[in-house]
C-alpha positions as CSV (number, residue, x, y, z in Angstrom):
1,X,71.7,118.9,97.5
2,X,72.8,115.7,99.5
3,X,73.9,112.4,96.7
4,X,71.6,109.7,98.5
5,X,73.5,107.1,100.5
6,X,73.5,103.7,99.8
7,X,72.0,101.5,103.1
8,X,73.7,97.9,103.0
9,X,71.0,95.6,104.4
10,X,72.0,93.4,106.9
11,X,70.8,90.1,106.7
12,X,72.9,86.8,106.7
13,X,73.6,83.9,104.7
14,X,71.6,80.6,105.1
15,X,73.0,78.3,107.2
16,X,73.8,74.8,105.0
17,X,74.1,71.2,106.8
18,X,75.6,68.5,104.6
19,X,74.7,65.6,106.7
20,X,71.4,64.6,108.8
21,X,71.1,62.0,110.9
22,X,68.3,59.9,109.4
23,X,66.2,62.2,107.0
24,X,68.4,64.2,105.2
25,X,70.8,64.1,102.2
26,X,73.2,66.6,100.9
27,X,70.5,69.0,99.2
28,X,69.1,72.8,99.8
29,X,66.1,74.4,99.2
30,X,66.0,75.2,95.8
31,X,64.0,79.0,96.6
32,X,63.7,80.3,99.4
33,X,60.1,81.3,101.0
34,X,58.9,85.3,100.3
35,X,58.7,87.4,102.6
36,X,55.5,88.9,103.3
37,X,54.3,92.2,102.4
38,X,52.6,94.8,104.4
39,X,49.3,96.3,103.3
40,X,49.3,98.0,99.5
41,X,48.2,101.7,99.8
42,X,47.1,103.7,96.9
43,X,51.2,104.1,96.1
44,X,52.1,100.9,96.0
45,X,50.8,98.3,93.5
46,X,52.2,94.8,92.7
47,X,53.8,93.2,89.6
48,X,50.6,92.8,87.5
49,X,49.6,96.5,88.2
50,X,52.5,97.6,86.5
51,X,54.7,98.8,89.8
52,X,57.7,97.0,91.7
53,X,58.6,99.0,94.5
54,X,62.3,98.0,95.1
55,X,62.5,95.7,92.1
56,X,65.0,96.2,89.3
57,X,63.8,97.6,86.0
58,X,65.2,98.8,82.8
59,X,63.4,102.7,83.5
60,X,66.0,105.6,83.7
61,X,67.6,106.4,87.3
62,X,65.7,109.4,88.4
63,X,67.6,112.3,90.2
64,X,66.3,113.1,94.0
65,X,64.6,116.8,93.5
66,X,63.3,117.2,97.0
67,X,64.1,119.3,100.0
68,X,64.8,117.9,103.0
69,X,65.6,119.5,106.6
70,X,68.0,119.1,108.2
71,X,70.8,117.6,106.4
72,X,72.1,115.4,109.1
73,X,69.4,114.0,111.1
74,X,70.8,114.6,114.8
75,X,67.9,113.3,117.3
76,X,68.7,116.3,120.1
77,X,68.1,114.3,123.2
78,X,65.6,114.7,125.0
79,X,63.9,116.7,122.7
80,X,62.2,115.5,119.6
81,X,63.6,115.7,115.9
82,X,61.0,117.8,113.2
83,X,62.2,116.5,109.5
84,X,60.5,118.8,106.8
85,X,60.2,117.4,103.1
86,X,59.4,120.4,100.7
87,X,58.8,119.8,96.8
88,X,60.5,122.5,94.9
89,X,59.3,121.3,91.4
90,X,56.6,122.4,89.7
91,X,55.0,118.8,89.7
92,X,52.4,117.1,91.8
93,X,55.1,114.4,93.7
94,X,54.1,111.2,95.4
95,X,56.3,110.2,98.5
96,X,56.9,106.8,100.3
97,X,59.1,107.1,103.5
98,X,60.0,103.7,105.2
99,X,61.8,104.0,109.1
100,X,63.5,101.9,111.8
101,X,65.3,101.7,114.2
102,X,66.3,100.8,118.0
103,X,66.6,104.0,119.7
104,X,64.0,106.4,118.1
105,X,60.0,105.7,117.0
106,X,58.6,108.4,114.1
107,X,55.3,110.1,113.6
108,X,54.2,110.7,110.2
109,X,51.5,113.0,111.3
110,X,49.4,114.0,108.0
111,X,50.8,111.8,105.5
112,X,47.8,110.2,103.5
113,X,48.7,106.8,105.0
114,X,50.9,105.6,107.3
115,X,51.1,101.9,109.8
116,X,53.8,99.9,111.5
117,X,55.0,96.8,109.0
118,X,57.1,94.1,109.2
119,X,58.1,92.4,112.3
120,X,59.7,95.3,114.8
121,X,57.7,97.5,116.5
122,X,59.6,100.9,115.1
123,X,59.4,100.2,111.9
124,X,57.0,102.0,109.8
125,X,55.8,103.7,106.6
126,X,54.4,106.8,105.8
127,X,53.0,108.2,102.3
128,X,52.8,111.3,100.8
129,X,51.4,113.5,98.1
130,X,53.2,117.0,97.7
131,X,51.8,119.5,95.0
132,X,54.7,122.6,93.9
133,X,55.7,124.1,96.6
134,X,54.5,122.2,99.3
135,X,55.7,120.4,102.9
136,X,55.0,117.8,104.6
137,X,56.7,116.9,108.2
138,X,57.4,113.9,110.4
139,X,58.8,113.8,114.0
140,X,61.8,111.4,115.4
141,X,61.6,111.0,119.3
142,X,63.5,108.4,122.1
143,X,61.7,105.4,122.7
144,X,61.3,104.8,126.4
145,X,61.7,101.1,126.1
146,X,64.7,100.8,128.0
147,X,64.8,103.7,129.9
148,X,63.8,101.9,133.5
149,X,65.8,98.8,132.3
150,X,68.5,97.6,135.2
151,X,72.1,97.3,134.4
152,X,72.6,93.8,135.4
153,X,69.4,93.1,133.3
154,X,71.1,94.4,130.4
155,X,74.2,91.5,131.6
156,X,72.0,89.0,131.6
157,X,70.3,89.8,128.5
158,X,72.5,88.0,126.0
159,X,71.5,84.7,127.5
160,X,67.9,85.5,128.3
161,X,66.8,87.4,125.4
162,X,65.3,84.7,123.2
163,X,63.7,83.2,126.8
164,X,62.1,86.8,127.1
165,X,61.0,86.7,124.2
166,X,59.3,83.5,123.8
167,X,57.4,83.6,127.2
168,X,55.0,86.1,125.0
169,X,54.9,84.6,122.0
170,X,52.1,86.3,120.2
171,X,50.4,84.9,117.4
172,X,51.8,87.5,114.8
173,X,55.0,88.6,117.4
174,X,56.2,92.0,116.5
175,X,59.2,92.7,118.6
176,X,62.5,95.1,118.8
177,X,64.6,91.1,118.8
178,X,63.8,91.3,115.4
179,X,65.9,94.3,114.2
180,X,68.3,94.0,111.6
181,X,70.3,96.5,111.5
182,X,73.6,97.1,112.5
183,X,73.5,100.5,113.3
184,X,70.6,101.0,116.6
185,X,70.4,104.6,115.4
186,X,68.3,103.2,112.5
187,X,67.6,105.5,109.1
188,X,65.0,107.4,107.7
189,X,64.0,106.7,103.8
190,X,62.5,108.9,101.2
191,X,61.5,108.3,97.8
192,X,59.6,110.4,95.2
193,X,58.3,109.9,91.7
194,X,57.0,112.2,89.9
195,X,53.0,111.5,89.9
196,X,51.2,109.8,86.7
197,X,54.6,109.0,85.9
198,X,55.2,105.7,87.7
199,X,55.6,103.4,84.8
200,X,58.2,105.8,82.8
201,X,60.5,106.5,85.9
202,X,62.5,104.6,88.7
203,X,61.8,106.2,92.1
204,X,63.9,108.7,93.6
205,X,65.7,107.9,96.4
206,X,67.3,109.5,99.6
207,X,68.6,107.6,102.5
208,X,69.8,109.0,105.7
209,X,71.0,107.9,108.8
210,X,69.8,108.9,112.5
211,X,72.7,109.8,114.6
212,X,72.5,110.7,118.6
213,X,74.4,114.0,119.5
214,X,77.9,114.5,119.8
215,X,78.2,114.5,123.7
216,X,76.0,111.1,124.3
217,X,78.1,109.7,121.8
218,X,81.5,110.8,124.0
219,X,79.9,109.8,126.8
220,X,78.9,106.4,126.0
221,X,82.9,106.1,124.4
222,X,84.0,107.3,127.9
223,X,82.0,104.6,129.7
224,X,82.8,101.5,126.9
225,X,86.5,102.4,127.8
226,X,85.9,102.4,131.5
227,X,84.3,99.1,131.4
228,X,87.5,98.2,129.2
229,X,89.8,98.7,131.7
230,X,88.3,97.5,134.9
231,X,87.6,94.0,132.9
232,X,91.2,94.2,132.1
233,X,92.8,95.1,135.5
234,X,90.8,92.2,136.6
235,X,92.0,89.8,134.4
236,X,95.4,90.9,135.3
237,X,94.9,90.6,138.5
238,X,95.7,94.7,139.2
239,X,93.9,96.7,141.2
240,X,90.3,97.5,140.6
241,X,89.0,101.2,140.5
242,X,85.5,101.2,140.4
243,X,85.0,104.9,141.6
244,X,84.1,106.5,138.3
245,X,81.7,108.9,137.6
246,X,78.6,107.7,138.2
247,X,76.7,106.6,134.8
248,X,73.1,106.1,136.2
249,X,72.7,109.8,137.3
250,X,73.0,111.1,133.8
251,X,70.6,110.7,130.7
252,X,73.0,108.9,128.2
253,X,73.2,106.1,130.3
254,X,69.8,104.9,128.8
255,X,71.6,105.0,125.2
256,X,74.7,102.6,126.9
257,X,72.0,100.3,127.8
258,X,70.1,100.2,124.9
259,X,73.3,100.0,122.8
260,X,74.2,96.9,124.5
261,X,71.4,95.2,124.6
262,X,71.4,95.9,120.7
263,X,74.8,93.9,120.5
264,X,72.8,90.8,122.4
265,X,69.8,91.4,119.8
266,X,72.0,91.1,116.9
267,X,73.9,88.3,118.9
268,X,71.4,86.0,119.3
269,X,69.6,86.7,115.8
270,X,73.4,84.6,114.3
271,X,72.0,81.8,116.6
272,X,68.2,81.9,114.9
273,X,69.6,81.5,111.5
274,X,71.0,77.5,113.4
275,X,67.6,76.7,113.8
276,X,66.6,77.9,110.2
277,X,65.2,81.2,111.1
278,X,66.9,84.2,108.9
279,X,65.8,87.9,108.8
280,X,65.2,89.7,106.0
281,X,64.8,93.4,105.1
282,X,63.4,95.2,102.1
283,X,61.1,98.0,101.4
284,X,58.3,96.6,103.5
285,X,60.3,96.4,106.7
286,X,61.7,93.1,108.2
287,X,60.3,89.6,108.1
288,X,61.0,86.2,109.1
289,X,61.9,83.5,106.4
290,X,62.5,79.9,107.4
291,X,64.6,78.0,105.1
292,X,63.3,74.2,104.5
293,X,65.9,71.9,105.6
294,X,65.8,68.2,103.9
295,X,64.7,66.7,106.8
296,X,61.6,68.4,106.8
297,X,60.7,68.3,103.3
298,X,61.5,64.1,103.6
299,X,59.2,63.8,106.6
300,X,56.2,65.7,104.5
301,X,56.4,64.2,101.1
302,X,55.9,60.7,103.0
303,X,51.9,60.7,102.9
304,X,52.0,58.7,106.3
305,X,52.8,62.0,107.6
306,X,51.8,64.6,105.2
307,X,48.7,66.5,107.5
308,X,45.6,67.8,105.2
309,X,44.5,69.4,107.8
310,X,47.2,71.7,108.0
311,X,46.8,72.8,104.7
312,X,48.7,72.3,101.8
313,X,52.8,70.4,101.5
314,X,54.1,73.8,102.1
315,X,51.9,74.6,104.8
316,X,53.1,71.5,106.0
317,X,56.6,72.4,105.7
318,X,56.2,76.0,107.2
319,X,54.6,74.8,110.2
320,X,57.4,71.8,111.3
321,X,60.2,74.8,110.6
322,X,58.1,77.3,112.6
323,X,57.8,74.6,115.7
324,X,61.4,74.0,115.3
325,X,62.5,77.5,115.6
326,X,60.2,78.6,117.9
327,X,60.2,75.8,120.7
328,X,63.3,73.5,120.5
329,X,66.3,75.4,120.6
330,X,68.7,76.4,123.4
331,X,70.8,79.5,124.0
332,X,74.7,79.1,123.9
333,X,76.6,79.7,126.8
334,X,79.5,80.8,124.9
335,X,78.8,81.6,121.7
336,X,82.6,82.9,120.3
337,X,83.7,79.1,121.2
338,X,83.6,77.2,118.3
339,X,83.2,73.9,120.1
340,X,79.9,74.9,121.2
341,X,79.0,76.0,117.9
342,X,79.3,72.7,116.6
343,X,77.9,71.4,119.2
344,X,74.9,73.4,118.9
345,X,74.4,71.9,115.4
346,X,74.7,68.4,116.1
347,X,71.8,69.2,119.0
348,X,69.9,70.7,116.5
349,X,70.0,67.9,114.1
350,X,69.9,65.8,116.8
351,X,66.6,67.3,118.2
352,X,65.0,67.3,114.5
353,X,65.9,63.6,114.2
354,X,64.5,62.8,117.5
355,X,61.0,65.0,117.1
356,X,60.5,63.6,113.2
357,X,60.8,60.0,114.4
358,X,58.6,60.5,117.5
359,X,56.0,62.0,114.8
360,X,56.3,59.3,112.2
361,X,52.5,58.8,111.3
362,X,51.3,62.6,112.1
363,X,48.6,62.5,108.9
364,X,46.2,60.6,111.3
365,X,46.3,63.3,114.2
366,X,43.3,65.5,113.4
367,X,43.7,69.5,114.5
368,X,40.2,70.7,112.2
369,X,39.0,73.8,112.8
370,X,37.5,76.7,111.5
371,X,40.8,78.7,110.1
372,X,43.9,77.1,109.2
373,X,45.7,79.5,111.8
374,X,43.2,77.7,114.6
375,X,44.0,74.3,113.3
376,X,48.4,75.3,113.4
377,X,47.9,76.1,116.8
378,X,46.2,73.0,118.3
379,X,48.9,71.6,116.4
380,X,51.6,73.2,117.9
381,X,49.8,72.8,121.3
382,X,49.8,68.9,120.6
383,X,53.5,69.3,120.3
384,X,53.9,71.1,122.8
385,X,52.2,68.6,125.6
386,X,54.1,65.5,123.7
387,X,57.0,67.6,125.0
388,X,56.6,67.9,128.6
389,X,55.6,64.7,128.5
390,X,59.0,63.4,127.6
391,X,60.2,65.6,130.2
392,X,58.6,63.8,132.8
393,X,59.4,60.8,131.6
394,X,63.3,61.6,131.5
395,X,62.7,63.3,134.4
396,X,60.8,60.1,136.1
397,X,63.9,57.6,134.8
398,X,66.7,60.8,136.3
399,X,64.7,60.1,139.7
400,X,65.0,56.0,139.6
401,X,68.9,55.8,138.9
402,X,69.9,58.5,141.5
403,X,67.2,55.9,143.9
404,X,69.4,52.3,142.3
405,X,72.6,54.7,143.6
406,X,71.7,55.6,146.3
407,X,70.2,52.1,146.9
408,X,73.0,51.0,145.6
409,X,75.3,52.9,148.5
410,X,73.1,51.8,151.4
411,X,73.7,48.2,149.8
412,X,77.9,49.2,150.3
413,X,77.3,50.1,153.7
414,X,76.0,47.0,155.1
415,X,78.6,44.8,153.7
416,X,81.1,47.2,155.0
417,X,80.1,48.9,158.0
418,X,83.6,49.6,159.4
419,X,84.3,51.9,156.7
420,X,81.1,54.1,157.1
421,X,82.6,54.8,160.5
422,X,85.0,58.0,160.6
């Protein structure tokens, strides 16, 4: 029988700003907001029912008694993976399996209940019940996302990612820039508890990991050292040999791609957590959390612009983080450099400075509406229009200095005409 495998989740550290420019002092958060969970189903119950799923407890470690096939889940390209879960006890077993990943989506088939959660589009859950003796069976395929995607779209996609992404900004957005993982593969999850016994037990665990086969994986090796050396002959200035086999005649060139644009994902997630966007992962899949910065919390404890009709302080709070991650931000150019790093931060605090103070006296702005999710986004709308009006009128005073120069230059010309003559 396998030992289970302990998955490290990958999610970083908040990002901590001693200094603001006008709002803030020293301070953080002192909790930081919960992420949400997906829909209970009839295995899952909350604190008060008697049930943390995840949570510590003081209840004995229980030993993983099921079956599972195969051993070493190896997605054989392009065919589909079949994973069969048998229960070889003699006791009715409930079963909760939790999956994600970059490459691969699963079908749970017949499980009792089963839905996407969280906030990327493979992730999902799938629940069980097992009497002695029997199966139940789920099936790992390639997802096609990527497979028509160009390669110097997949160049280009560490600077236009987060652009891509916000030009369809849903209203829930559910979308693969969201994964938090560090291995694309992704992992399938199983746990077990014996049923009727949920309060008496921990559950069971098994975690494994989805690996592609052994000649994709040489064959994206081969071309990540190709690519190597050509970028290293050119920066020696040596010959370039670009006459290699060709990689977009053969099928693992999708994987390259996708694998790439995974490094940009994960890339440009370090450059969220700036703007106060961090993702989080735990049982019920990954979610957003935006940490409070002082600023914020200053501007909405001020009554002058605390808005009722965005709901309650923290509603408050939530929304002017949301708007800040979602709509002022940049991309870095460079983001190894640290200059531009640092740079990025003092725009940010900058640009939170600047929005807060063009705000001051938001309470009086009225967004009612039927729902409070109506009333955010007539909000964020009004937000949005103030800021393409300040566009056009930086763009309007950008137009009247390059007319006073060139005004400026004709002026010049008169009172030296000889030397406009060459």
């Amino acid at each position: 029988m396998t030992t289970p495998r302990k998955f490290t989740d990958n999610f970083a550290a908040y990002t901590e700003y001693s200094r603001f420019k006008k709002f803030g002092r020293e301070s953080r958060s002192p909790g930081r907001a919960a992420a949400p969970d997906s829909p209970k189903t009839s295995e899952e119950t909350d604190e008060k029912d008697g049930k943390k799923i995840g949570a510590k407890s003081s209840l004995p470690d229980a030993p993983f008694l099921l079956e599972m096939s195969p051993e070493k889940l190896v997605v054989p390209y392009p065919d589909p993976l079949e994973v069969t879960v048998k229960n070889p006890t003699e006791d009715n077993q409930t079963l909760r399996c939790q999956f994600d990943s970059y490459y691969f989506l699963v079908d749970f088939k017949d499980a009792k209940s089963s839905g996407q959660h969280g906030v990327t589009p493979a992730a999902a859950y799938g629940c069980y019940e097992l009497g002695p003796g029997e199966s139940c069976s789920m099936t790992i395929r390639t997802t096609d996302k990527i497979k028509d995607m160009d390669l110097k779209n997949i160049y280009d996609y560490e600077r236009n990612a987060e652009k891509r992404r916000r030009l369809k900004y849903p209203k829930k957005p559910i979308d693969i820039a969201y994964y938090n993982y560090d291995r694309p593969e992704g992992f399938l999850k199983i746990k077990h508890q014996k049923k009727g016994m949920e309060n008496e037990t921990k559950w069971a665990v098994r975690e494994e990991q989805l690996y592609l086969t052994d000649d994709i994986e040489k064959k994206i090796k081969l071309r990540e050292d190709e690519i190597s050396k050509i970028r290293r002959a050119k920066r020696n200035g040596e010959p370039v040999n670009n006459k290699t086999t060709d990689p977009n005649t053969s099928e693992f060139m999708k994987f390259y791609k996708m694998k790439m644009a995974h490094k940009a994902t994960r890339t440009h997630q370090k450059w969220r957590k700036v703007w106060g966007e961090t993702l989080v992962n735990n049982d019920n899949g990954t979610h957003r959390v935006f940490e409070p910065e002082s600023d914020v919390r200053e501007f909405v404890q001020n009554k002058e612009n605390y808005n009722k009709t965005l709901g309650s302080e923290a509603d408050n709070i939530v929304f002017w983080e949301k708007v800040f991650a979602k709509e002022y931000r940049r991309d870095p150019r460079y983001p190894k450099e640290i200059e531009e790093r640092n740079h990025l931060r003092r725009e940010k605090m900058e640009t939170r400075d600047r929005v807060l103070s063009r705000n001051s006296g938001f309470a009086k702005f009225l967004f009612t509406s039927g729902t409070l999710e109506e009333a955010t986004k007539k909000a964020e709308k009004f937000l949005l229009d103030q800021k393409k009006e300040d566009w056009e009128i930086e763009n309007q005073k950008m137009e009247q200095l390059r007319r006073m120069e060139e005004e400026k230059k004709a002026m010049e010309k008169k009172k030296n005409p000889c030397c406009s003559i060459m």
